[in-house]
N, C-alpha and C positions, 0 to 999 in steps of 0.2 A: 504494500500500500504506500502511495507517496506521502511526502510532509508535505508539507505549506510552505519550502523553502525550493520544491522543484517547479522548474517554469510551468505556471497553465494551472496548478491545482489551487484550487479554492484555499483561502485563508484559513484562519481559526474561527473568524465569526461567520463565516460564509459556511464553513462545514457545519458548526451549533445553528446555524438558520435549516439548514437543510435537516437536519434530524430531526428539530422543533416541527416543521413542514410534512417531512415522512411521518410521525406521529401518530398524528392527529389521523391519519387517514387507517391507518393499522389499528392505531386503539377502538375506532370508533368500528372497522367493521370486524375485528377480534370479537369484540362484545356482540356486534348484534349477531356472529357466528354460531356463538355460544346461545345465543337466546333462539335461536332456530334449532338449537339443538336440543337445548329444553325444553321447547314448545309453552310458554305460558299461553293463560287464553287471551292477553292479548296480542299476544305474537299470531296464534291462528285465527283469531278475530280478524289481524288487519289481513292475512292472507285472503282469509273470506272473503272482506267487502273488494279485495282487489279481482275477485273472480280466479282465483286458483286454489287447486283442490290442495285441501291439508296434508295429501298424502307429498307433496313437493316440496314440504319445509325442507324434511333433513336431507334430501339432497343438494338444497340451494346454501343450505347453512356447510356441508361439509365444502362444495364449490368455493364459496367464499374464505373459507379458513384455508384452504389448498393456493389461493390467491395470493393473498398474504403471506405466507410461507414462502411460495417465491421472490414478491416483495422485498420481503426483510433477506436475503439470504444473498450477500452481494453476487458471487458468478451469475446468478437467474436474476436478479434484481429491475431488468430490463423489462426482459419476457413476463415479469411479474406485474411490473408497472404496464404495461399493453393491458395483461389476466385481470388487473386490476380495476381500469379506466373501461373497458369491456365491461366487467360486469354492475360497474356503475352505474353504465350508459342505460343497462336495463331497466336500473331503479328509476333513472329520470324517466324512460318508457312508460313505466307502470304510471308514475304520477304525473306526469303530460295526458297522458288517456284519459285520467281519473279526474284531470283540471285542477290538480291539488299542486300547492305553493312549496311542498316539501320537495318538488323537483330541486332545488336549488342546494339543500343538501348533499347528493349524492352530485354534484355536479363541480359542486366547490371541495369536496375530498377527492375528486379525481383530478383535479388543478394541483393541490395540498401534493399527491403524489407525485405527479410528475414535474413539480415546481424542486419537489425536494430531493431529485433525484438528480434534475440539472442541475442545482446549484452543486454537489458534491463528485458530481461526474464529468472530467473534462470532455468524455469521448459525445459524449451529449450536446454538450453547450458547443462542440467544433461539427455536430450535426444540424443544430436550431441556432443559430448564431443569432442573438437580439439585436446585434448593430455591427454595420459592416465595419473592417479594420481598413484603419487609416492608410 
């Protein structure tokens, strides 16, 4: 792994942004992984009013934990972030259908993720360049 003192890698505050960033998106659907996998009645409650059957939590719950694991595991950390932002995009699906404002959650943890991935990945940032060099 590089320091902060080879050309191109991120700082010390630039790497603590990027894990603060990666976070947020890992804690949040670690939990709600787990909560699929326990099934409360509100967890199969909001399954119901979204029109899918209960028997789909704990696959979508082990999906999501399988995400995150690649996620957080730097070699697959990529591919994780893709697995990630993918299964996001369905949460927004769900709630765009449904005309519910919660879209905006899963929409801003898949930002959170690949926000946190670029700031501590050069190979990233020399792929999405934010501003052309001088």
């Amino acid at each position: 792994m590089p320091n902060s003192s080879t050309a191109g890698s991120p700082g010390k505050l630039t790497r603590t942004a990027s894990y603060v960033l990666s976070a947020l998106p890992v804690l949040m659907m670690v939990m709600s992984g787990v909560m699929k996998l326990v099934q409360p009645p509100m967890v199969v409650e909001g399954f119901a009013k979204s029109g899918m059957h209960p028997s789909t939590i704990t696959m979508i719950g082990i999906v999501e934990l399988l995400c995150v694991v690649l996620y957080v595991v730097p070699p697959t950390a990529v591919l994780g972030a893709i697995l990630v932002v993918g299964y996001l995009g369905g949460a927004v699906f769900v709630h765009v259908q449904k005309g519910e404002l919660a879209m905006l959650s899963p929409l801003l943890l898949g930002i959170c993720a690949w926000g946190g991935l670029y700031l501590r990945d050069t190979r990233i940032r020399a792929l999405i360049p934010l501003r052309a060099k001088p």
